[in-house]
N, C-alpha and C positions, 0 to 999 in steps of 0.2 A: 653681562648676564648670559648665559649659558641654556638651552633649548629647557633644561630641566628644571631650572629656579624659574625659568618664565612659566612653564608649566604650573608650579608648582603656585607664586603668584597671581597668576589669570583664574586658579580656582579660587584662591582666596576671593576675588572681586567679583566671581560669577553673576552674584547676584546680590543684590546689596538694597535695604532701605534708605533714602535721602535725611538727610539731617535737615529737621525739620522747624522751626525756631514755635517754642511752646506746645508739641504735640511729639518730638520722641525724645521725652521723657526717661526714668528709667522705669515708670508704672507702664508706659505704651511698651517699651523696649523687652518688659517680662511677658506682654501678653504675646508681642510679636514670635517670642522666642519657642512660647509653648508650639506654637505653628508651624516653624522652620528654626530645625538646628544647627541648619550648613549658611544659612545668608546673613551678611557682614550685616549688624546692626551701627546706627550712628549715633551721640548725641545731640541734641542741638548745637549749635553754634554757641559759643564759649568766647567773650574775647578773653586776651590771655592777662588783662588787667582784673576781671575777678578772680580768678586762679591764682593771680600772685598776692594780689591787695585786700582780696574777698574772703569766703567762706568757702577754700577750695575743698573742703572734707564735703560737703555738700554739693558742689558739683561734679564732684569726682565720683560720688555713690555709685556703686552697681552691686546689682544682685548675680550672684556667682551662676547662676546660669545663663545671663545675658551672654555669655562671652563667647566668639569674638566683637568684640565692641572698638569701633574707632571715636575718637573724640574729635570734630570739627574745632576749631580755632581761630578765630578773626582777632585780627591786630596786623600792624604794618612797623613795627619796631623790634628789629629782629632780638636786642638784647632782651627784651620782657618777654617776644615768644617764646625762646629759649629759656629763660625762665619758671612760664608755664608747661613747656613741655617737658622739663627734668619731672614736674609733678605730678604729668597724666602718666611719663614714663613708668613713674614708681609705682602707679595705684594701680599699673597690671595691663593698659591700653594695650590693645594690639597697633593701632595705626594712631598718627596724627596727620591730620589733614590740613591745610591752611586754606581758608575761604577766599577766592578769587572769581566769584560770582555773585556776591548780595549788591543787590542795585540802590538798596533805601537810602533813602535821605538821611538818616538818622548813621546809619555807619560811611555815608560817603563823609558826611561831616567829619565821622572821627579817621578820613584819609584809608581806606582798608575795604574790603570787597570787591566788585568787580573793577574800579576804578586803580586797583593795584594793578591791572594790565595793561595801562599805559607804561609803567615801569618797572620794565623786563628785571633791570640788574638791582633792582630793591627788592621783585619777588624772591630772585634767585638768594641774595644775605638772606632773607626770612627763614626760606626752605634749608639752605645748610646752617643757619644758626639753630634750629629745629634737630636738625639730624645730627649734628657733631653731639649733643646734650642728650640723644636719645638712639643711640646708635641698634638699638634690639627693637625699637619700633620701626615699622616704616613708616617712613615719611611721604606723603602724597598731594598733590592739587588739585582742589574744583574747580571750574571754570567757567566763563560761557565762549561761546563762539568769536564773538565780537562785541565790541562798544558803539551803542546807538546805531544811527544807519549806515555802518562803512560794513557793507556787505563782500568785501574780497576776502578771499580764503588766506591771500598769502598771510597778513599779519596774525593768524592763527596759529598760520603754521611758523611763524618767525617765534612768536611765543614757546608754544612746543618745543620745539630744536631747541631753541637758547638752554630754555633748564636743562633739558636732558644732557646738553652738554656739558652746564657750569655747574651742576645739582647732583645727586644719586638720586634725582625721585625719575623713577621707572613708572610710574601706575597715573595717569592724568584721567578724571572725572571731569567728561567733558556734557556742561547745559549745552544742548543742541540748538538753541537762542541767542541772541545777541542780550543785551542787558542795555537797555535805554536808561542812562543817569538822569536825564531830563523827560518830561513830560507824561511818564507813565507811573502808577502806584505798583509798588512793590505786586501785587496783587495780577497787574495787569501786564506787568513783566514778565511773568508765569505763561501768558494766555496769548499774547495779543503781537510780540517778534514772530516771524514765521520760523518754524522749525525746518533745520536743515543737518537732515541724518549726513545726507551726502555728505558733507564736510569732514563730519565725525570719521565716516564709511574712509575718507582721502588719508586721516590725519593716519590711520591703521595702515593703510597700504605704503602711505611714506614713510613711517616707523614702524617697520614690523618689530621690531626690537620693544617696544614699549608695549605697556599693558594699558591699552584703551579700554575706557568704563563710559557706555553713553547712558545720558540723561536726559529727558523733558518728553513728556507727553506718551510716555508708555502706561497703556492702562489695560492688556491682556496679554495673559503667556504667549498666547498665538507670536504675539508684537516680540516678546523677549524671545520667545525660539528664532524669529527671523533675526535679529539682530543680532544673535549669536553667531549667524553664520559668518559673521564681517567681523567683529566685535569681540575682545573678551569678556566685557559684561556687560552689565544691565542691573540701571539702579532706577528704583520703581519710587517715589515720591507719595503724590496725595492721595493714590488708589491704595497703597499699598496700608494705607490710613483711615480710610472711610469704607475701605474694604478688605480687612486682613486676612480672610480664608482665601485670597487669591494666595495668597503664600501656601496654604496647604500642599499640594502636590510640589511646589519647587524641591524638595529634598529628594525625591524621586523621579522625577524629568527630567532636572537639570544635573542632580550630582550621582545618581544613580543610587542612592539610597532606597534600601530594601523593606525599613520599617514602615507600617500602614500608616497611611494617611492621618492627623488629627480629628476628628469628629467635634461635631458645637459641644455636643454635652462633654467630651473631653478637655475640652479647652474652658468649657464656664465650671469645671469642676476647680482646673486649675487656679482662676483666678480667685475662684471662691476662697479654696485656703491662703490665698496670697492673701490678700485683702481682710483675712482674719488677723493673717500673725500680724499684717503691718499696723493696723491699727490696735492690737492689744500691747504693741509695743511705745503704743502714746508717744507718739513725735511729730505730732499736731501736723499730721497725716488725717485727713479725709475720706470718708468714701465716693466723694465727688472727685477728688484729685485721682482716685484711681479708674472710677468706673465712665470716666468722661471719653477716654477712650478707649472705649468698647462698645460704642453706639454704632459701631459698624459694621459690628463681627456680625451679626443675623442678617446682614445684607443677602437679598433675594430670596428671603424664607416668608410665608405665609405668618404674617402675624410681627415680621422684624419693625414696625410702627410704636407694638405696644413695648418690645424689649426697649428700644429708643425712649417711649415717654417716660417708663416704670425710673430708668435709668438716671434720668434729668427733671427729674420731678420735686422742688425744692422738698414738699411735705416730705415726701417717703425719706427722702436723703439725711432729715432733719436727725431720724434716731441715729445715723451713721453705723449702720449694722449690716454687716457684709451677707446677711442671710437675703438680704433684697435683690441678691443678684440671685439668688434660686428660684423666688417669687418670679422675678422676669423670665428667668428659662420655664418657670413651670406654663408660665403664660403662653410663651412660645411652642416648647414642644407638645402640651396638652394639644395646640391645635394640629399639631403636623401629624397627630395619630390620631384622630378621627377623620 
């Protein structure tokens, strides 16, 4: 890769949302988008046995201004990834991702997530039976640092170096965590490994050639600008979810985008009419599946309590009438101008 493609890549990844299992959706994914037009959005995690066995017209859904959109992908059989990926290829994906970070019980059973980094040269078949079938997307891996408590940097960086050798994936998402298979809930795997940028900060300097993207525990731009300075991106998770106006200014701090900032009433205008067509289009769509995330967009506004309740209130939700999300802005901004 050539100073210009890496260029050109490190901006794609600048900044990026975490694919997030049940919360980025493609309802969260439209509201995220109204907010930042330049940051990589994900979908959930996707093993590639529903895509090929399932309803992949349904997981594949996007609305044409999410894009660019990566599709995350858990499985460990490279001929079915490759199968799912010929079909994220076709429905327009920018990136395909393979999951080498989920620690649950539940996908360790099914042999795939973080427990694939015990085996380097099965990740690597994954990853190019991935890319030979989709050679217009890139192909990319998430990660975490290490498995349970072997705290040495080298088998991280043995991981890293391997693909980049045996693979074309250039771009490694790396959780700045280790991933305990044992003893910890999915939940407290997030929270409770110490985070270690340093590693991350090593894996960059030893491959400057690669496009390092860090993950775990960034929850203010202040965090992402510094990280930038090491780093070519920064992928923002559960703040980036319980609080989406943090994305506001990224298109103009980070990518140097000239258009004014989103405003609340700009963004609840949008989902308003979103929320209209989706549900007049009767596809047993809800306005609870839409408005559930958006309980966080009025984060640190006087009055973001009653947007929250209006929002999850089963009565109100009952008539499914997207005019409730104006009721809750009326609630909110009636108070910020007095």
């Amino acid at each position: 890769m050539n100073s210009t493609q890496h260029t050109d890549t490190a901006e794609k990844h600048r900044l990026s949302v975490a694919p997030m299992l049940d919360w980025t959706d493609r309802h969260y994914r439209f509201l995220a988008r109204q907010i930042s037009r330049r940051a990589l959005l994900y979908t959930e995690m996707i093993h590639a046995g529903a895509l090929v066995y399932g309803d992949a017209a349904r997981f594949l859904e996007t609305h044409p201004c999410e894009h660019p959109v990566a599709l995350q992908l858990g499985g460990s059989e490279p001929d079915l990834l490759a199968r799912a990926a010929a079909k994220a290829a076709a429905a327009g994906f920018a990136q395909i991702n393979l999951n080498c970070g989920c620690p649950s019980p539940r996908v360790q059973k099914g042999a795939f997530g973080a427990c694939l980094m015990r085996d380097i040269p099965l990740v690597a078949d994954c990853l190019n039976a991935i890319a030979d079938v989709a050679p217009d997307c890139e192909t990319t891996v998430k990660h975490r640092i290490g498995l349970d408590r072997d705290t040495e940097y080298e088998p991280l960086a043995e991981f890293v170096g391997t693909l980049a050798r045996q693979t074309p994936v250039r771009t490694f998402v790396v959780h700045a965590r280790n991933a305990w298979l044992e003893g910890l809930s999915p939940k407290e795997n997030r929270d409770i490994p110490p985070l270690r940028y340093d590693y991350v900060y090593r894996l960059k300097r030893e491959f400057p050639e690669l496009n390092i993207v860090i993950n775990g525990g960034i929850t203010t731009n202040e965090q992402i600008a510094d990280h930038l300075h090491t780093v070519d991106g920064a992928m923002v998770g559960r703040e980036a979810y319980h609080n989406p106006m943090l994305m506001a200014e990224w298109d103009a701090r980070f990518y140097g985008g000239t258009a004014p900032a989103p405003n609340h009433a700009q963004v609840v205008e949008k989902m308003y009419d979103y929320a209209k067509r989706e549900l007049a289009e009767n596809r047993h769509t809800t306005l609870r599946h839409i408005v559930r995330h958006s309980l966080g967009l009025m984060h640190g506004l006087t009055n973001a309590r009653v947007w929250r309740r209006m929002l999850s209130d089963a009565e109100l939700l009952q008539d499914n009438r997207a005019e409730l999300i104006l009721r809750a802005w009326d609630a909110v901004s009636g108070c910020l101008k007095t």
